[in-house]
C-alpha positions in Angstrom: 0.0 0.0 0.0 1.4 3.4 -0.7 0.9 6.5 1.7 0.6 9.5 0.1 1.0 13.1 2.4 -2.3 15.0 1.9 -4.0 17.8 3.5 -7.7 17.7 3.0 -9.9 20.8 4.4 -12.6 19.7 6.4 -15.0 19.7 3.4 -17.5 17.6 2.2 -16.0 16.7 -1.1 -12.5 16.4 0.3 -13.5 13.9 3.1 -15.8 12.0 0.3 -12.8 11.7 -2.3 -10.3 10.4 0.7 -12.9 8.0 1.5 -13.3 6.4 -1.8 -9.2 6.6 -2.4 -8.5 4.9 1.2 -11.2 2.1 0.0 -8.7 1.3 -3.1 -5.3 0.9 -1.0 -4.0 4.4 -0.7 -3.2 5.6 2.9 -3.3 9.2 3.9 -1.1 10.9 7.1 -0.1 13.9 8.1 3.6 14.5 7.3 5.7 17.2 5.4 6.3 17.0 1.4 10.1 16.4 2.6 9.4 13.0 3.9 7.7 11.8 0.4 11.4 11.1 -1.7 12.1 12.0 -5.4 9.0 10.8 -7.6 5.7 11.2 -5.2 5.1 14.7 -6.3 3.6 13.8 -10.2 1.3 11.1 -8.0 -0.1 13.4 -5.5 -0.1 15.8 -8.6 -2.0 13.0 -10.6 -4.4 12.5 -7.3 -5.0 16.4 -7.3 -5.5 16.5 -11.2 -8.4 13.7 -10.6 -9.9 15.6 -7.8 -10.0 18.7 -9.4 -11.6 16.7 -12.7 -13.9 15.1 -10.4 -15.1 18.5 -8.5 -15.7 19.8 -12.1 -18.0 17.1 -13.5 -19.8 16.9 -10.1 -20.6 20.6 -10.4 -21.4 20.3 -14.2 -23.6 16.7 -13.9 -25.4 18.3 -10.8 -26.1 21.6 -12.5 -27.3 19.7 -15.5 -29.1 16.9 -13.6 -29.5 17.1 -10.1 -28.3 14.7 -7.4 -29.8 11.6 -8.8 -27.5 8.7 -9.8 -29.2 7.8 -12.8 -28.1 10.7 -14.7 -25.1 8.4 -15.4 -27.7 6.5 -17.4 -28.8 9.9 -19.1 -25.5 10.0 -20.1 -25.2 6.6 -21.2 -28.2 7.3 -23.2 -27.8 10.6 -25.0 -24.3 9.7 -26.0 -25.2 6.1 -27.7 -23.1 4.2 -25.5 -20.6 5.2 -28.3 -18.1 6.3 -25.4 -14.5 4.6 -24.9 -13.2 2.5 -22.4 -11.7 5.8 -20.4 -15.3 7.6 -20.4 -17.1 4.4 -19.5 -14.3 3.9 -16.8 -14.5 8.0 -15.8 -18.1 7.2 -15.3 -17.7 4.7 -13.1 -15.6 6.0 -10.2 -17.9 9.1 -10.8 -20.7 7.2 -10.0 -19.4 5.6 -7.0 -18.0 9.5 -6.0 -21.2 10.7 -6.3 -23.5 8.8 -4.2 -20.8 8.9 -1.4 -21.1 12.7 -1.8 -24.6 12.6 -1.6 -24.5 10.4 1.4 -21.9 12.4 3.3 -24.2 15.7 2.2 -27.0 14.2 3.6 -25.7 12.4 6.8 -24.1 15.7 7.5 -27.2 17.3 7.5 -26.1 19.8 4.1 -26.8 20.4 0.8 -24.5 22.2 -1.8 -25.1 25.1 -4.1 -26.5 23.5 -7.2 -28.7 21.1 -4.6 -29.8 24.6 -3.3 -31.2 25.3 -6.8 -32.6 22.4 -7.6 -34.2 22.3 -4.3 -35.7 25.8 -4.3 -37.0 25.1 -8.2 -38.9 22.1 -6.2 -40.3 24.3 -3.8 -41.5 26.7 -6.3 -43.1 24.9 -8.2 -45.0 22.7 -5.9 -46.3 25.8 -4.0 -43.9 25.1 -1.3 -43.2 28.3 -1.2 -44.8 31.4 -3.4 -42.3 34.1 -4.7 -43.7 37.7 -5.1 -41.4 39.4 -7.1 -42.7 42.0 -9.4 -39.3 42.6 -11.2 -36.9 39.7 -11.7 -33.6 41.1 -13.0 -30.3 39.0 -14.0 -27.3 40.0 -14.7 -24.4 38.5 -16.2 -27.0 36.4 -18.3 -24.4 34.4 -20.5 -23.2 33.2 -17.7 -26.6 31.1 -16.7 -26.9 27.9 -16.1 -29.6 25.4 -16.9 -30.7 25.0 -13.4 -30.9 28.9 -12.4 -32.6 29.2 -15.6 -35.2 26.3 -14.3 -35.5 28.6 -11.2 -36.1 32.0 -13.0 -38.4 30.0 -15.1 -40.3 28.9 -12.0 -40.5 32.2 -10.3 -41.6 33.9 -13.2 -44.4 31.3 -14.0 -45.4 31.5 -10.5 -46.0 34.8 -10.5 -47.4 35.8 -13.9 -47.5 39.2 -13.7 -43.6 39.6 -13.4 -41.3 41.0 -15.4 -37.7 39.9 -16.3 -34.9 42.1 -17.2 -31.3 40.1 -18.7 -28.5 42.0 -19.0 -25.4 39.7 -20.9 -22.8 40.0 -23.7 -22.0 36.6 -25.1 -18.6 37.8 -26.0 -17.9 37.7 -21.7 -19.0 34.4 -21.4 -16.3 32.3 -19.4 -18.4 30.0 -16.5 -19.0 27.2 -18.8 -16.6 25.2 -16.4 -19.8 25.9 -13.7 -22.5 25.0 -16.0 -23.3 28.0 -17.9 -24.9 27.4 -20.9 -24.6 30.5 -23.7 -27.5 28.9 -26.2 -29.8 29.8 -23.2 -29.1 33.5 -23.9 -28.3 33.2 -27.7 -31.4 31.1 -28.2 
């Protein structure tokens, strides 16, 4: 088994991703980078790479669709299982990831940002709650994502009388590594 010096925050995602790399053989401790020899730096850089790959789907798959596990299946779907051995493989550990995330969220008693969204889209629209905005106004518009637009969508048919003001240049666009989505401005 190989140890590897890390220092995770006391995050949810950093505590989820230690978990599922502890499960496959790799130890964690607290020591200095000294102590590691001549070669561990391009693993733990390898280890950060996939975490930081990891954090990036989870953000984009949840923004797209939600917390549920079988948007892995979406995925399988839309893409006519045409994807290689690496995707199918990516998907995988993501999938495993994912519903230790969700576990960890939920034993912990949290949700995340895009669960935040999703859940007040929920709320919205099944008169949970009842918005009473007159004026609904978004800036940064190109920068929107498919789940905030779900939730201006739901505010605005919820209260029909509102109005909504966008301001956005699609030339600034630069989120789309959080979800954004231009075509939902351009379109």
């Amino acid at each position: 088994l190989q140890t590897y010096s890390w220092h995770f925050s006391e995050g949810v995602w950093e505590e989820v991703l230690q978990k599922e790399l502890s499960e496959h053989g790799v130890k964690f401790k607290e020591t200095g980078m000294a102590e590691l020899g001549p070669g561990w730096h391009k693993e733990l850089e390898a280890i950060s790479q996939l975490a930081d790959l990891m954090r990036r789907f989870l953000n984009l798959y949840k923004s797209r669709l939600g917390a549920e596990p079988t948007g892995i299946q979406k995925i399988l779907y839309h893409s006519g299982h045409n994807l290689d051995v690496r995707d199918r493989e990516f998907l995988d550990l993501f999938d495993l990831v994912l519903v230790n995330y969700q576990a960890e969220l939920e034993k912990e008693g949290r949700i995340d940002y895009n669960d935040m969204i999703h859940e007040a889209t929920r709320a919205i629209r099944e008169e949970l709650v009842q918005p009473k905005f007159k004026y609904v106004i978004v800036d940064e518009f190109q920068d929107i994502s498919s789940d905030r637009a779900g939730l201006i969508r739901a505010v605005l048919e919820a209260n029909p009388d509102a109005r909504l003001f966008c301001v956005g240049d699609d030339w600034q666009s630069i989120y789309r590594f959080t979800g954004s989505d231009l075509n939902l401005m351009t379109d």
